[in-house]
PDB file as gemmi writes it, atoms N, CA and C in Angstrom:
CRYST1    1.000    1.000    1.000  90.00  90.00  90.00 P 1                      
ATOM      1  N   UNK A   1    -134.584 -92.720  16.104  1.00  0.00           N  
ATOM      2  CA  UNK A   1    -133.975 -92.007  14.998  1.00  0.00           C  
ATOM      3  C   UNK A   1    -134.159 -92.825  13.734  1.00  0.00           C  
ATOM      4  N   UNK A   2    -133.832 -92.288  12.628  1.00  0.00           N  
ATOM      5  CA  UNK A   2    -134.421 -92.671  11.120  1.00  0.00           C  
ATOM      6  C   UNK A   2    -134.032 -91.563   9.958  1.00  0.00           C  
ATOM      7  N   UNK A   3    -134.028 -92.439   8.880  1.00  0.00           N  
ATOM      8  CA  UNK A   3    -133.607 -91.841   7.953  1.00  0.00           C  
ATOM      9  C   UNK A   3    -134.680 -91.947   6.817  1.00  0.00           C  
ATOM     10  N   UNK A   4    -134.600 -91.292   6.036  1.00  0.00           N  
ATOM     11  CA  UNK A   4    -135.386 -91.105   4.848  1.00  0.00           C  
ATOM     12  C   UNK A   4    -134.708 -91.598   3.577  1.00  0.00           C  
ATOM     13  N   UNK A   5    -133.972 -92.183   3.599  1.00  0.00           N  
ATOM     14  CA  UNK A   5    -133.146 -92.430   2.373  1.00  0.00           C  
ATOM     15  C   UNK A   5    -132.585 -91.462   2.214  1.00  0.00           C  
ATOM     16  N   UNK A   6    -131.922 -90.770   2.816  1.00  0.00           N  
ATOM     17  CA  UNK A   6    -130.792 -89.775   3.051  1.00  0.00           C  
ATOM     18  C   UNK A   6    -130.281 -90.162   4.448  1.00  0.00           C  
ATOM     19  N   UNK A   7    -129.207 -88.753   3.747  1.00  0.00           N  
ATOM     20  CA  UNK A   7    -127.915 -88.799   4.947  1.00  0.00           C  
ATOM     21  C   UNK A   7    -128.570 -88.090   6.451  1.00  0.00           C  
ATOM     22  N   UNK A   8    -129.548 -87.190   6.202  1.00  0.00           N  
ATOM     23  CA  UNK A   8    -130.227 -86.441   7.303  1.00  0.00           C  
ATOM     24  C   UNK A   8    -130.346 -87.927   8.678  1.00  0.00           C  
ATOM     25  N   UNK A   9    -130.684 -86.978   9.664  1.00  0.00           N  
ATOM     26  CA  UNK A   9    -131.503 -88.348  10.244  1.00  0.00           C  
ATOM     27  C   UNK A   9    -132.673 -87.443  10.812  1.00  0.00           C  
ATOM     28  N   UNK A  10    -134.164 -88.070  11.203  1.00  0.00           N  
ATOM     29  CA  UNK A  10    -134.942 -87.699  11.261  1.00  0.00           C  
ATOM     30  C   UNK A  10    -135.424 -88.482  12.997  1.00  0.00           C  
ATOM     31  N   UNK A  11    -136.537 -87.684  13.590  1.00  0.00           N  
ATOM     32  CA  UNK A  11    -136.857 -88.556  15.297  1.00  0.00           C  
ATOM     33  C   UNK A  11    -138.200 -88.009  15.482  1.00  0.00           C  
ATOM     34  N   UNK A  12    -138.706 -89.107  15.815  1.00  0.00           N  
ATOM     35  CA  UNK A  12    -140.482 -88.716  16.845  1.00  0.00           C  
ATOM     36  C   UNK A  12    -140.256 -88.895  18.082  1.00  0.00           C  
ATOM     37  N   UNK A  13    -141.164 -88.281  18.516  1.00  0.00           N  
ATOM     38  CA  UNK A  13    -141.572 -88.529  20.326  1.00  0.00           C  
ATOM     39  C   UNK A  13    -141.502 -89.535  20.172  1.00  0.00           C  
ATOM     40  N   UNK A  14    -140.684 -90.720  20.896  1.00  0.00           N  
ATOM     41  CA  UNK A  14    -141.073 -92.282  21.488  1.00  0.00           C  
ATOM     42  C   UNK A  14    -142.591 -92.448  21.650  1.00  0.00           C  
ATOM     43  N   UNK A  15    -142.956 -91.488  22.437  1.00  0.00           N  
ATOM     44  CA  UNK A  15    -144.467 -92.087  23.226  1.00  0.00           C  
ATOM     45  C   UNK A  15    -145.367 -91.561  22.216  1.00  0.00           C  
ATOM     46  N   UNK A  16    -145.423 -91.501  21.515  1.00  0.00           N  
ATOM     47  CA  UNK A  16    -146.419 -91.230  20.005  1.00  0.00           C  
ATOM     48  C   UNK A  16    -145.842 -92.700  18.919  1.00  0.00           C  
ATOM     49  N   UNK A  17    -144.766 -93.280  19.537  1.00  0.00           N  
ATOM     50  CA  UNK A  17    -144.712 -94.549  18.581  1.00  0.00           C  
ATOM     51  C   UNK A  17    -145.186 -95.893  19.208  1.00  0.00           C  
ATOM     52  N   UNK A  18    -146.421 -96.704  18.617  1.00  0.00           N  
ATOM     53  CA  UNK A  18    -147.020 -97.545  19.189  1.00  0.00           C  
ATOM     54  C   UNK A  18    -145.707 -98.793  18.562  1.00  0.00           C  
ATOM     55  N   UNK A  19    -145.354 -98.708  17.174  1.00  0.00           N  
ATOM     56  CA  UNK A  19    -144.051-100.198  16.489  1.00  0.00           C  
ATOM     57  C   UNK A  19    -144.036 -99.688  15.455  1.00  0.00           C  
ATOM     58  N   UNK A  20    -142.684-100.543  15.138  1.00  0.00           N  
ATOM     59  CA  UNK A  20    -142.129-100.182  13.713  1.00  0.00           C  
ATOM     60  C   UNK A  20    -141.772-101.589  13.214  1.00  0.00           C  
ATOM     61  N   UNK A  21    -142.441-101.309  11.788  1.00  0.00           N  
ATOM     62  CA  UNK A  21    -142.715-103.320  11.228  1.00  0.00           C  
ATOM     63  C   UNK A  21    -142.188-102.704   9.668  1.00  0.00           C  
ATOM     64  N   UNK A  22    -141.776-103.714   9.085  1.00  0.00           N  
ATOM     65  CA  UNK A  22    -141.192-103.485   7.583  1.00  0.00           C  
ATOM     66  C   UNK A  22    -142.414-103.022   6.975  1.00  0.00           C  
ATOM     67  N   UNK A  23    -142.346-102.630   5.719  1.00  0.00           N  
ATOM     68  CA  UNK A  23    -142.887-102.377   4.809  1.00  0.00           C  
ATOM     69  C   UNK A  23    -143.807-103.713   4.567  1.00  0.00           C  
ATOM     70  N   UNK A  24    -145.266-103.152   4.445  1.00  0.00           N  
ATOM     71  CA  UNK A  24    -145.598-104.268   3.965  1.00  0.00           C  
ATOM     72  C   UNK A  24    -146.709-103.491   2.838  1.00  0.00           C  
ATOM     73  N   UNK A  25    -147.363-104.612   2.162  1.00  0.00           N  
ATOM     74  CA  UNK A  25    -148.251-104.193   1.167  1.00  0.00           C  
ATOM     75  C   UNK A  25    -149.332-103.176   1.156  1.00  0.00           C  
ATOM     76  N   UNK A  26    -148.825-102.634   0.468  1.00  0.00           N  
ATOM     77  CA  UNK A  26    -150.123-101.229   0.224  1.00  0.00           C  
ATOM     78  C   UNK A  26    -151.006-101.467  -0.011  1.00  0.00           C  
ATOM     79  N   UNK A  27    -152.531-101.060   0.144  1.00  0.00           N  
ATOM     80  CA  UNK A  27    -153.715-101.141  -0.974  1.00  0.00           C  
ATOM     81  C   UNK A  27    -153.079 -99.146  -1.080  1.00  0.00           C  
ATOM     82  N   UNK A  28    -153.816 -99.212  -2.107  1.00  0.00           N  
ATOM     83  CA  UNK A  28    -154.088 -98.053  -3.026  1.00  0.00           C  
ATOM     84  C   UNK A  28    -155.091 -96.829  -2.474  1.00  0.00           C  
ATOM     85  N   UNK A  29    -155.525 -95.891  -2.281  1.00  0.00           N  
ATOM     86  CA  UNK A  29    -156.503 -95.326  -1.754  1.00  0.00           C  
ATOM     87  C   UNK A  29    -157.341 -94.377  -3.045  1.00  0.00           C  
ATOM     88  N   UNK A  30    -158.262 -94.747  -3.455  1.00  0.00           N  
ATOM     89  CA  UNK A  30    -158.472 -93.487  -4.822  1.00  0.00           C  
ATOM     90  C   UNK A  30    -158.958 -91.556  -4.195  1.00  0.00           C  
ATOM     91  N   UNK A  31    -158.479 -90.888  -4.954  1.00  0.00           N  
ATOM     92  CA  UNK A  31    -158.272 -89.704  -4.292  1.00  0.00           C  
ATOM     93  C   UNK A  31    -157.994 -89.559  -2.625  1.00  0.00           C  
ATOM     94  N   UNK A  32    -157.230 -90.065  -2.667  1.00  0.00           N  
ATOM     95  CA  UNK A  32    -156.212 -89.641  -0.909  1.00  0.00           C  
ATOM     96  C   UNK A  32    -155.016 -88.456  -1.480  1.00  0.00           C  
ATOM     97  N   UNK A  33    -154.974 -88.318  -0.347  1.00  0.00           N  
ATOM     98  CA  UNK A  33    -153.868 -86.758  -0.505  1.00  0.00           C  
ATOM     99  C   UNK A  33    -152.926 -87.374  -0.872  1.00  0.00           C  
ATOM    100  N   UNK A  34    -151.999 -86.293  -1.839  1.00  0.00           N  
ATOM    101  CA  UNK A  34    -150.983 -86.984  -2.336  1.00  0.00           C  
ATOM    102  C   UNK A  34    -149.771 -87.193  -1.454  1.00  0.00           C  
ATOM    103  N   UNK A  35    -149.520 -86.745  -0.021  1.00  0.00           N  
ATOM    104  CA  UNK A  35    -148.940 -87.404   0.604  1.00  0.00           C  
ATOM    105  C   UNK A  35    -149.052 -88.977   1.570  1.00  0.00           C  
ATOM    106  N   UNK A  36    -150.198 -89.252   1.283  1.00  0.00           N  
ATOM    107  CA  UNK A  36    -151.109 -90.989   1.441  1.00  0.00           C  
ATOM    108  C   UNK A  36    -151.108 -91.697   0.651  1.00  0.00           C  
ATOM    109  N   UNK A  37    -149.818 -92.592   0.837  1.00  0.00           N  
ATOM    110  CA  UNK A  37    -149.172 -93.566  -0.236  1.00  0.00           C  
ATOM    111  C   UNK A  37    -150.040 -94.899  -0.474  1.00  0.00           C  
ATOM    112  N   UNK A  38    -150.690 -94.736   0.910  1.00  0.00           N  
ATOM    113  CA  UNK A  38    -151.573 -96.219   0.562  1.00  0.00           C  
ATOM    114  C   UNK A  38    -152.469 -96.085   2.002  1.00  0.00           C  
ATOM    115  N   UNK A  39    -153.038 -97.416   2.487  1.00  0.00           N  
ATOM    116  CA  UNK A  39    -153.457 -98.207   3.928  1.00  0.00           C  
ATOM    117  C   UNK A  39    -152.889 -99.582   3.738  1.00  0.00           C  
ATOM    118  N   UNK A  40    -152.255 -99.916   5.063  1.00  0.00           N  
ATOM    119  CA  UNK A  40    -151.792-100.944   5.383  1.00  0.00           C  
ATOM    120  C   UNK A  40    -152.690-101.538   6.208  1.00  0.00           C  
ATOM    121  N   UNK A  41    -152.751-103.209   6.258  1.00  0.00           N  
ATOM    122  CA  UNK A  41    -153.305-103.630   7.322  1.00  0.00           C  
ATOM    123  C   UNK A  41    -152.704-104.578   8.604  1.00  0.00           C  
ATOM    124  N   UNK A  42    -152.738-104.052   9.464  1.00  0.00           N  
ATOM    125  CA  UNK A  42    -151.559-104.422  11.267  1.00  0.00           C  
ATOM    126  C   UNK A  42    -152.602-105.359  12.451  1.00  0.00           C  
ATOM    127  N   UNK A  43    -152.450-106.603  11.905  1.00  0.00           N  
ATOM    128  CA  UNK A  43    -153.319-106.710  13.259  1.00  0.00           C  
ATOM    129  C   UNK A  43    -155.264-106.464  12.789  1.00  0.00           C  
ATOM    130  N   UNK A  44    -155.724-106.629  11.729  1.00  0.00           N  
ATOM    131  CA  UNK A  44    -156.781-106.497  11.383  1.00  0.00           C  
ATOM    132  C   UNK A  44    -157.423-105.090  11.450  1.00  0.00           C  
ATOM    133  N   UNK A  45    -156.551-103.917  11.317  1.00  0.00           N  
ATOM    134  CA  UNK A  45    -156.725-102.404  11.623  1.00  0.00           C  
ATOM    135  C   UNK A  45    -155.693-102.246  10.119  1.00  0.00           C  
ATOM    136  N   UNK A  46    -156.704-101.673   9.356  1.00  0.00           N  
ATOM    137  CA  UNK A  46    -156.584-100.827   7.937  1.00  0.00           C  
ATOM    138  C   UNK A  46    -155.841 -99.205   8.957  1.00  0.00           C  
ATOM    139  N   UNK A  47    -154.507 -99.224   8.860  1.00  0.00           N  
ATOM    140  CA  UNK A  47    -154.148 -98.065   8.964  1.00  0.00           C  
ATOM    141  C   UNK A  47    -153.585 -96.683   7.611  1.00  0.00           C  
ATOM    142  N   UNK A  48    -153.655 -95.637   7.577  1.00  0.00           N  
ATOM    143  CA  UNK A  48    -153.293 -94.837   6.535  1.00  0.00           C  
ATOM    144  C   UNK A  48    -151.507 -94.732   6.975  1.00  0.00           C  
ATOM    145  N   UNK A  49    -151.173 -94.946   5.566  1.00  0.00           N  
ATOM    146  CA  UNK A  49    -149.962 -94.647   5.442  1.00  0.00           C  
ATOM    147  C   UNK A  49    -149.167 -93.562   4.813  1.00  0.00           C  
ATOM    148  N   UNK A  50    -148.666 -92.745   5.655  1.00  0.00           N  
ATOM    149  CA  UNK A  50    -147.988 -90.816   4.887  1.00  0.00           C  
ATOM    150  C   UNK A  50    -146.304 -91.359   4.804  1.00  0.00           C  
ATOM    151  N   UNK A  51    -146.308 -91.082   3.548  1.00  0.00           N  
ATOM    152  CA  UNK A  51    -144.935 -90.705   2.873  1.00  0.00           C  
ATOM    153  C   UNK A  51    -144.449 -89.843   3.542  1.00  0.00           C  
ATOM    154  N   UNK A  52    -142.965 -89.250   4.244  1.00  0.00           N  
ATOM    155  CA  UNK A  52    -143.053 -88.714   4.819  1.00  0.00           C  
ATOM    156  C   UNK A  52    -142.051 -87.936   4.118  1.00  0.00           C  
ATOM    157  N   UNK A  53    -141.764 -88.422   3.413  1.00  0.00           N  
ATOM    158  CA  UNK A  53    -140.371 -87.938   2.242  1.00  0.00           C  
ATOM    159  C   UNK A  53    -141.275 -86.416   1.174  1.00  0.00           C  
ATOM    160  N   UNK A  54    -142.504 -87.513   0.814  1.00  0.00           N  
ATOM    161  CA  UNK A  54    -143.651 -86.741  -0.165  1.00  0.00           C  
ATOM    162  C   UNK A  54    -143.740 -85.290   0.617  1.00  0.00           C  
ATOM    163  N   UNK A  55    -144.355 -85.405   2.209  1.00  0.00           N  
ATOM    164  CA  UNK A  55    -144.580 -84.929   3.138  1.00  0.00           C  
ATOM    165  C   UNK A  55    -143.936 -83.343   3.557  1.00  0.00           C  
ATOM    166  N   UNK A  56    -142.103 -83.936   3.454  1.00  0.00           N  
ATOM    167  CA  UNK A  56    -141.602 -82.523   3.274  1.00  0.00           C  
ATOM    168  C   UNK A  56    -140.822 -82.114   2.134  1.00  0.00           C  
ATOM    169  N   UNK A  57    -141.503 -82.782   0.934  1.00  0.00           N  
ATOM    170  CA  UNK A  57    -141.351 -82.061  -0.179  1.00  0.00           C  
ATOM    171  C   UNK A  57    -140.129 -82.870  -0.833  1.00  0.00           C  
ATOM    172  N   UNK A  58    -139.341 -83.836  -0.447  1.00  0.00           N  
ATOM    173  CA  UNK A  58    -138.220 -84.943  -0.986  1.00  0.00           C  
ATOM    174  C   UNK A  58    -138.850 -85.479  -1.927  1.00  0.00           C  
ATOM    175  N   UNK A  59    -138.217 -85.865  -2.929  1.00  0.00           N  
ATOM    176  CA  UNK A  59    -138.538 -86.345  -4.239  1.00  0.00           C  
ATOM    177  C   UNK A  59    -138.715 -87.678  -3.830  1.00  0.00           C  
ATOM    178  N   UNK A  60    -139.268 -88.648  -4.527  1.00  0.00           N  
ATOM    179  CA  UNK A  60    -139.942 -90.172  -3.956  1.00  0.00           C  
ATOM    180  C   UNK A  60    -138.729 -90.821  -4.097  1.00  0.00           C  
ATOM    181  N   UNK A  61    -138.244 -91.817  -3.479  1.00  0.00           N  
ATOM    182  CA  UNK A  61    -137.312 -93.156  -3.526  1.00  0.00           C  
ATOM    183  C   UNK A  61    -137.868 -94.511  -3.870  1.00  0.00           C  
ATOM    184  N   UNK A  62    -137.244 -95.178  -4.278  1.00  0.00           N  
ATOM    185  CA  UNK A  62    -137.509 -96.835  -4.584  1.00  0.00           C  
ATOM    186  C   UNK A  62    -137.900 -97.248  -3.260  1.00  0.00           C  
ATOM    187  N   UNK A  63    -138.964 -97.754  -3.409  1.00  0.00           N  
ATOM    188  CA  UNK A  63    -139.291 -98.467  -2.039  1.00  0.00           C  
ATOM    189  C   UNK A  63    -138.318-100.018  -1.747  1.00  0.00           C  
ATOM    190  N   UNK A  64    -137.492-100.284  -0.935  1.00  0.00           N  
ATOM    191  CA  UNK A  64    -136.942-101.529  -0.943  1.00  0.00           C  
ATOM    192  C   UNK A  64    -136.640-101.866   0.221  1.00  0.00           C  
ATOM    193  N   UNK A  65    -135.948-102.880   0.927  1.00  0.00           N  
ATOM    194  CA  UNK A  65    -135.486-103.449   2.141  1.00  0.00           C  
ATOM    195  C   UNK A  65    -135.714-102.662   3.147  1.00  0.00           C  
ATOM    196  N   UNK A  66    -134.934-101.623   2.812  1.00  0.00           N  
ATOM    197  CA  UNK A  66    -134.651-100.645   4.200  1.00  0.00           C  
ATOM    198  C   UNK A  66    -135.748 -99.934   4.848  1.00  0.00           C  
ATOM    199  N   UNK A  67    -137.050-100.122   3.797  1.00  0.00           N  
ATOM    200  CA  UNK A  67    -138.496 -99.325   3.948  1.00  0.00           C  
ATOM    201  C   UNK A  67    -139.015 -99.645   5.442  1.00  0.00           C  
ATOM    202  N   UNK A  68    -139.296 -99.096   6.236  1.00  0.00           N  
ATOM    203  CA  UNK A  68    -140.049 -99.334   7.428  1.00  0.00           C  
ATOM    204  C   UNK A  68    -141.485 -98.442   7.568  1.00  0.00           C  
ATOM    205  N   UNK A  69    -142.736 -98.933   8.065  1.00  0.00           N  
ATOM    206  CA  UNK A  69    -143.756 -98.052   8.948  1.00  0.00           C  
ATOM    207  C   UNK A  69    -143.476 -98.181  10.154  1.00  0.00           C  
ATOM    208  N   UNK A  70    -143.228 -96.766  10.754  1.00  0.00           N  
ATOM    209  CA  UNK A  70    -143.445 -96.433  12.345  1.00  0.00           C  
ATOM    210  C   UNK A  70    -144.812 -96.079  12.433  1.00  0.00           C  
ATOM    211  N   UNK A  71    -145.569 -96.907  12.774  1.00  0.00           N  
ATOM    212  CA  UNK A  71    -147.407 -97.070  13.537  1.00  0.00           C  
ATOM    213  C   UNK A  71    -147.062 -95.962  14.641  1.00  0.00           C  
ATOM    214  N   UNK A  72    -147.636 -95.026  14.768  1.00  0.00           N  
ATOM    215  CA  UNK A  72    -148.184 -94.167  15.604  1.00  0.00           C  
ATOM    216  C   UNK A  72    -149.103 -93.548  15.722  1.00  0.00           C  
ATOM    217  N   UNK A  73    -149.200 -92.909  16.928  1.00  0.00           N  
ATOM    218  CA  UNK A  73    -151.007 -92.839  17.304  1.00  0.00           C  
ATOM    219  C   UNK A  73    -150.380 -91.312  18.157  1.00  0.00           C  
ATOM    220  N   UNK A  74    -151.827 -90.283  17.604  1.00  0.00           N  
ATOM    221  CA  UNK A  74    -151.701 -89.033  17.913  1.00  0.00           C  
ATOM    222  C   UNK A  74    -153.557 -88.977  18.299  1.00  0.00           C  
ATOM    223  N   UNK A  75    -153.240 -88.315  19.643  1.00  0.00           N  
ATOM    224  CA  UNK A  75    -155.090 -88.067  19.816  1.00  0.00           C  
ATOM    225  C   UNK A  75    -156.112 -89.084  19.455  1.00  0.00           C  
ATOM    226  N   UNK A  76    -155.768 -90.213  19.643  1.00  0.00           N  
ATOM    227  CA  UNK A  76    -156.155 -92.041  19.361  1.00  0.00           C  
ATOM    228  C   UNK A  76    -156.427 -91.689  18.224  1.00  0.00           C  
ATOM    229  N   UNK A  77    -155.291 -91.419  16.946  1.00  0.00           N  
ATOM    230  CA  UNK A  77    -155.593 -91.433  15.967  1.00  0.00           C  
ATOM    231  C   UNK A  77    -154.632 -92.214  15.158  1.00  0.00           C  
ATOM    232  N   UNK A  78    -154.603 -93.571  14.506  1.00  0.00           N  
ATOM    233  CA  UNK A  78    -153.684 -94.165  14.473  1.00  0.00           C  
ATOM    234  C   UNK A  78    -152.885 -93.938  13.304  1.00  0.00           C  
ATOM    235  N   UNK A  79    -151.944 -93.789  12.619  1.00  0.00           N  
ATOM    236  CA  UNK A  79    -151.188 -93.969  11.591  1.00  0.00           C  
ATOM    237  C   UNK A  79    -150.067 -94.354  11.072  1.00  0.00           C  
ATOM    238  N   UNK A  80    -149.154 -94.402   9.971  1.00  0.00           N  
ATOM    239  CA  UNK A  80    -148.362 -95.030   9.806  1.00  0.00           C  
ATOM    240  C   UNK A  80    -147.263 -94.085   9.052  1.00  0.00           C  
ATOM    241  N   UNK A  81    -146.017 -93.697   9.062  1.00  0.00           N  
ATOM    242  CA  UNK A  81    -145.333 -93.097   8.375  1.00  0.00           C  
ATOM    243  C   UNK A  81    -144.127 -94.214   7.607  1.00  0.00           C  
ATOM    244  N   UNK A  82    -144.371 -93.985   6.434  1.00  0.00           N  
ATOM    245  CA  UNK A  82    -143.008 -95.045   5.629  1.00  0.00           C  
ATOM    246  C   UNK A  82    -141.904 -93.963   5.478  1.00  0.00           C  
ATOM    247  N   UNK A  83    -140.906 -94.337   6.176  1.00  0.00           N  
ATOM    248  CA  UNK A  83    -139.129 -93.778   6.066  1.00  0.00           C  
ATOM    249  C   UNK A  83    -138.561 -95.390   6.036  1.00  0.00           C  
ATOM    250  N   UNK A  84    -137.096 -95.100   5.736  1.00  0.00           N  
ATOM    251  CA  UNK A  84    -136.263 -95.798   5.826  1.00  0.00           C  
ATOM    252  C   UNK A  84    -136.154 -96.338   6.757  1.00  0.00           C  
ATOM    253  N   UNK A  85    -134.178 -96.538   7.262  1.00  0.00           N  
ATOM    254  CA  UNK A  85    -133.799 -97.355   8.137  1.00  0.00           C  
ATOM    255  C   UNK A  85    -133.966 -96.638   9.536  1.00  0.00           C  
ATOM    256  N   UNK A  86    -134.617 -97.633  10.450  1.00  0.00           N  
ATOM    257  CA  UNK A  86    -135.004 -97.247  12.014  1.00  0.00           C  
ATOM    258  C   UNK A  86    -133.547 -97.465  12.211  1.00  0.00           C  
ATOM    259  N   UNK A  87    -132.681 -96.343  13.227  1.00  0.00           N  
ATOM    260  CA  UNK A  87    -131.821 -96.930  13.951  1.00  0.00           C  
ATOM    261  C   UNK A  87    -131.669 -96.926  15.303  1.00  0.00           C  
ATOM    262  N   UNK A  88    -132.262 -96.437  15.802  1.00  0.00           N  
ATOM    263  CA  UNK A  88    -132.423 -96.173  17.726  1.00  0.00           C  
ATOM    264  C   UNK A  88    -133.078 -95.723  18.293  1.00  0.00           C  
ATOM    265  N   UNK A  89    -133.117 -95.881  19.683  1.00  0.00           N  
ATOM    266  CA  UNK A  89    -134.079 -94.873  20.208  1.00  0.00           C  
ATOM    267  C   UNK A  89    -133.295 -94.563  21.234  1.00  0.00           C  
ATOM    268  N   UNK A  90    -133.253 -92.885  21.280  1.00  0.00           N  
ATOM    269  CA  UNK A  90    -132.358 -92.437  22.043  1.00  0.00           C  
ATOM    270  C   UNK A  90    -133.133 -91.431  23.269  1.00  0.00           C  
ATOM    271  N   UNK A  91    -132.358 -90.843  24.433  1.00  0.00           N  
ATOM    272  CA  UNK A  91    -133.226 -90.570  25.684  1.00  0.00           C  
ATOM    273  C   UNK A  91    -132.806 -88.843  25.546  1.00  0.00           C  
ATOM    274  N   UNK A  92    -133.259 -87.904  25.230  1.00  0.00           N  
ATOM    275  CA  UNK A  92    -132.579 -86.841  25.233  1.00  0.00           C  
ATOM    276  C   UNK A  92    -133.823 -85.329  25.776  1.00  0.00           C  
ATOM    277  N   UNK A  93    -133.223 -84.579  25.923  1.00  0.00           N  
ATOM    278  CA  UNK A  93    -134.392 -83.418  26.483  1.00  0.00           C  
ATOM    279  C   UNK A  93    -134.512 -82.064  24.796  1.00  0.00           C  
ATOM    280  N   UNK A  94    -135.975 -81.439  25.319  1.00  0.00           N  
ATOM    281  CA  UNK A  94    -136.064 -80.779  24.309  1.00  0.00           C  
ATOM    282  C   UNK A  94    -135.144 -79.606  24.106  1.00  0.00           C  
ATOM    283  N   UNK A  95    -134.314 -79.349  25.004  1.00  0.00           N  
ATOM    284  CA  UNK A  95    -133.444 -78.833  24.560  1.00  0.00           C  
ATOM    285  C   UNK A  95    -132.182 -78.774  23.632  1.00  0.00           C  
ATOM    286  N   UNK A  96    -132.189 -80.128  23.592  1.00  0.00           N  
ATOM    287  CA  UNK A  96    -130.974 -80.370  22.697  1.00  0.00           C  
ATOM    288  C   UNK A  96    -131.642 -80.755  21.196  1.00  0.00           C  
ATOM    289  N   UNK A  97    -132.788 -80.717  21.213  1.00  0.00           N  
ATOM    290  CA  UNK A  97    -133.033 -80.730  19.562  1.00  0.00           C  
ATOM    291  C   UNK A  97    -132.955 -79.619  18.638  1.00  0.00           C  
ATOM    292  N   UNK A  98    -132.231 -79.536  17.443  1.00  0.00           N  
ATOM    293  CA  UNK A  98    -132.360 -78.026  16.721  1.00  0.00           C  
ATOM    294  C   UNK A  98    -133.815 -78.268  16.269  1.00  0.00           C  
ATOM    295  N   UNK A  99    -134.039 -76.589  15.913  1.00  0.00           N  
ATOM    296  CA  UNK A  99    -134.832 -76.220  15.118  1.00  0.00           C  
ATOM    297  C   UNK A  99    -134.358 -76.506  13.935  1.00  0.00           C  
ATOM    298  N   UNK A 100    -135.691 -76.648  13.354  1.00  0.00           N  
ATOM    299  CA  UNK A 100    -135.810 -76.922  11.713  1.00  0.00           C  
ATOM    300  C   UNK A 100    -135.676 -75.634  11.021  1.00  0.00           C  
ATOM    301  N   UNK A 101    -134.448 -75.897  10.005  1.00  0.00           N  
ATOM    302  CA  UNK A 101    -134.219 -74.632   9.016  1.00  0.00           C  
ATOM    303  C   UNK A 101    -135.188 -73.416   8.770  1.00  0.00           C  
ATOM    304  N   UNK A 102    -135.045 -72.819   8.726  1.00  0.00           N  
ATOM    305  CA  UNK A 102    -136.199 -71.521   7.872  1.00  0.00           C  
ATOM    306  C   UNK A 102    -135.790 -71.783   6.316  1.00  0.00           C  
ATOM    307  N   UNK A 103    -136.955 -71.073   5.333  1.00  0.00           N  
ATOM    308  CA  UNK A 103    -136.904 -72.092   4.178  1.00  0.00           C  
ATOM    309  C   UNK A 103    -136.855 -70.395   3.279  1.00  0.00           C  
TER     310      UNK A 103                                                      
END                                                                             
């Protein structure tokens, strides 16, 4: 579980999360989508990093302390999402997750 710099809390599949490491330095990407805040580099692997705030449309926050990338890998495809504070990892079935609002 995780937050975005809000009160919401937000969750991935566990097994789509390879680690979650602080914030570290961006390079810049020139024309990357504007939800691709940067590439980080983990271990000598330049990964892309998605805003995830940008992502569903949340207005940007100060990047500071609480900033984390969760490194995950979809279809050996590796990436990085920057949210806030990680707080757990919890064991639960797909049933008990809501659906996401209609907009």
């Amino acid at each position: 579980l995780f937050h975005l710099h809000s009160r919401h809390l937000f969750a991935l599949n566990v097994f789509k999360v390879k680690e979650v490491v602080k914030l570290q330095h961006l390079n810049i990407m020139p024309n990357a989508h504007p939800k691709v805040c940067g590439v980080t580099t983990i271990r000598r692997e330049s990964i892309p990093v998605i805003d995830l705030r940008r992502a569903i449309c949340m207005p940007e926050c100060e990047r500071d302390a609480d900033c984390n990338l969760v490194i995950t890998e979809y279809n050996r495809s590796v990436q990085a999402f920057l949210v806030g504070r990680v707080d757990q990892i919890v064991n639960t079935t797909w049933s008990d997750i809501m659906p996401t609002p209609s907009s």
